[in-house]
N, C-alpha and C positions, 0 to 999 in steps of 0.2 A: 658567440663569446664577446664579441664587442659590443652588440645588443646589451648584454649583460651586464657588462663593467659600465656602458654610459649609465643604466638604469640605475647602478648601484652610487654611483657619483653624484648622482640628480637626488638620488634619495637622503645620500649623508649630508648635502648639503641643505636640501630642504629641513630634515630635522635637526641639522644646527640654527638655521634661520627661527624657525619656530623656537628653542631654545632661549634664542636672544630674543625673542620678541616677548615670552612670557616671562624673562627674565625682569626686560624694561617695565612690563606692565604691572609684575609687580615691585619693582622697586617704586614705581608713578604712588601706586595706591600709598606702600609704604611711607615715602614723602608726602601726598596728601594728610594723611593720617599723623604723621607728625605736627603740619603746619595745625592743623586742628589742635590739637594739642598746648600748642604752642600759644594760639591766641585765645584760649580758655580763660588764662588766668589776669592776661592783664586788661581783656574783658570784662572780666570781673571784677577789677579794681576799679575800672571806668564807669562802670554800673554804679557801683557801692557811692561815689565821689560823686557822682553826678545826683543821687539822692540826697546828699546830706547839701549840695548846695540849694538844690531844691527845696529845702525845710527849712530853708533862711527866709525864703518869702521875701527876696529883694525881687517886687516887680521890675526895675529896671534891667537886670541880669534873665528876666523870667523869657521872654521873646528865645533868646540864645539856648537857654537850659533845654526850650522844646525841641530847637534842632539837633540838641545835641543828642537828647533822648530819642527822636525820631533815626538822626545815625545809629544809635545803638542798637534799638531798635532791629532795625534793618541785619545790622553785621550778626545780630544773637539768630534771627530766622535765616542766615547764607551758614552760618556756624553749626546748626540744627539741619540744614540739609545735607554739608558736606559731609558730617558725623552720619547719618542714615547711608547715604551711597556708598559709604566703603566699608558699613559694616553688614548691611541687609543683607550679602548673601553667606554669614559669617554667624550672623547672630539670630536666632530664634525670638521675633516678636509674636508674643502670646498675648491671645486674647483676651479681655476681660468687661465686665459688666461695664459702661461708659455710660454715666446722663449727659444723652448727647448735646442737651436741652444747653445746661450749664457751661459745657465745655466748649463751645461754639462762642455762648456769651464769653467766654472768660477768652477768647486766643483776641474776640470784638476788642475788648480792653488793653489789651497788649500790644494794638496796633493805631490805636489813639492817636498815638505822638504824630506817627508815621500819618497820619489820615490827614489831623493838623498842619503837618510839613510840607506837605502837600499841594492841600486846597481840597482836598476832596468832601465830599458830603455823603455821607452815610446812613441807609435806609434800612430796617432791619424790621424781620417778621419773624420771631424765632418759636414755635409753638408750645407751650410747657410740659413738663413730665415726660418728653421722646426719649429711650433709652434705646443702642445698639451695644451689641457682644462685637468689640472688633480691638487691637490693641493701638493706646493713646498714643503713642508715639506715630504710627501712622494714621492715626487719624489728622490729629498735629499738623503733619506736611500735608495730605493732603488740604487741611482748610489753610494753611497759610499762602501755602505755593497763588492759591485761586485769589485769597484777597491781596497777596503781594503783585499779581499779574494783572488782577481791576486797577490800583494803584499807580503800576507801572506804564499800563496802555491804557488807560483812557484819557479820553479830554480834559483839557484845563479848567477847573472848577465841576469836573461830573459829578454827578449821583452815582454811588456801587451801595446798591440793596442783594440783601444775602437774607433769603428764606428757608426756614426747615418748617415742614409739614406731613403730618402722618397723612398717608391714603391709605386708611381704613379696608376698604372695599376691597382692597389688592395686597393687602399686606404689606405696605412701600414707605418706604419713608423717601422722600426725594430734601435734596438740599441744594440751592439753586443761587450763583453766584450772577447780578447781573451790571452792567454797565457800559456808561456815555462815552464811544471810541468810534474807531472808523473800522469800516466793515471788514470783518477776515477774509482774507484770500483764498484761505486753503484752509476751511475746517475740518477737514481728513487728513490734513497732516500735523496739524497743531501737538499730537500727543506722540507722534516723531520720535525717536532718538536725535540729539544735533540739531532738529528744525527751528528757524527762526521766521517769524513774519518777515521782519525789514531786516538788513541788515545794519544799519545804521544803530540800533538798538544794539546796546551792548550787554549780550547774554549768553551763556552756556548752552543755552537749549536743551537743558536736562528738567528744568522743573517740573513740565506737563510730562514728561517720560517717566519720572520720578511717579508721580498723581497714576500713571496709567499703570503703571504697575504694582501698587499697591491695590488700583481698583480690581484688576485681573485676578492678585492672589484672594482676596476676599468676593470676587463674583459682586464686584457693583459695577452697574453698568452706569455708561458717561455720553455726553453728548452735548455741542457745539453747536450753537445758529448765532445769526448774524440779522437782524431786518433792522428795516428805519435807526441806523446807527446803533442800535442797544445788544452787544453782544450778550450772550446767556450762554453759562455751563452749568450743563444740570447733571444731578448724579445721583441712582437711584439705588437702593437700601431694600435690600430684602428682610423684613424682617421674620 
């Protein structure tokens, strides 16, 4: 009988604790999902304002205008992943026809500013007419997350070359993100939940967790190496 009553008391307490714990977890998301929200719009006032200074074509103001588009930049790709994390297990991304050819070139252009702001130098092999069925939204993250993490980790003044190419033979499409850093530590943990290389690096550790589980539900497989300084993440496309 006392056997009983401890069991019973370990148990209402445990399913209160659990209680309050998915209570907090979702109110986190909820607040997330706000703050998203919230920096939508005067993101986009900042966007808009920063264009039309731009089309004055004062070279002198022109040096500032790029970092400031290289910030934007940046904040519109952390605003595009925060919106994916707290809706993907919520929201149904449906696939659809994707030139993936195009679409690779067109996120190249969007990250310009950022490449300029930088210093980086960018190498680009992108093959014509590649098409994949997968939905753009995570296509999206995963090619951002990869050239926002060449960006972020590599050396000062690198090259990051980013190739898509059909392999024919195997029905493959691979698409191959590479660049000038110092060598991974751990590339079996890189796609992690929470993993960081350094800690000094001020990051989430969701990005490549993000990449890896978009690649899972779609069945493309991924992989890390590291030689003579030039990290490569390759990721392979059934088609």
């Amino acid at each position: 009988s006392q056997l009983q009553n401890n069991y019973n008391k370990l148990h209402d307490l445990l399913n209160s604790e659990v209680e309050k714990n998915q209570s907090l977890l979702s109110d986190n998301k909820q607040f997330i999902a706000d703050m998203v929200h919230q920096i939508r719009t005067p993101l986009t006032v900042i966007m808009a304002n920063s264009s039309r200074i731009e089309m004055k074509g004062d070279k002198e103001v022109q040096p500032f205008v790029n970092q400031i588009n290289s910030s934007i930049s940046m904040l519109s790709n952390s605003y595009e992943d925060l919106s994916y994390i707290i809706s993907n297990d919520s929201i149904e991304y449906k696939a659809i026809n994707i030139n993936f050819t195009n679409f690779i070139n067109d996120r190249i252009e969007f990250f310009k500013h950022i490449l300029e702001a930088n210093n980086k130098i960018l190498e680009f092999n992108i093959e014509p007419n590649i098409e994949i069925f997968m939905n753009d939204i995570e296509v999206e993250r995963l090619i951002d997350n990869n050239i926002s993490n060449a960006i972020k980790h590599s050396t000062k003044n690198a090259t990051i070359t980013i190739s898509l190419n059909k392999v024919i033979a195997s029905n493959k499409i691979m698409l191959t993100f590479k660049s000038d850093g110092k060598p991974i530590k751990n590339p079996e943990l890189l796609f992690d939940k929470n993993y960081r290389e350094s800690d000094s690096k001020r990051s989430l550790g969701l990005g490549l967790y993000m990449v890896k589980t978009i690649c899972d539900k779609n069945h493309i497989s991924y992989q890390v190496s590291s030689l003579n300084n030039i990290n490569s993440f390759i990721y392979t496309f059934t088609i």
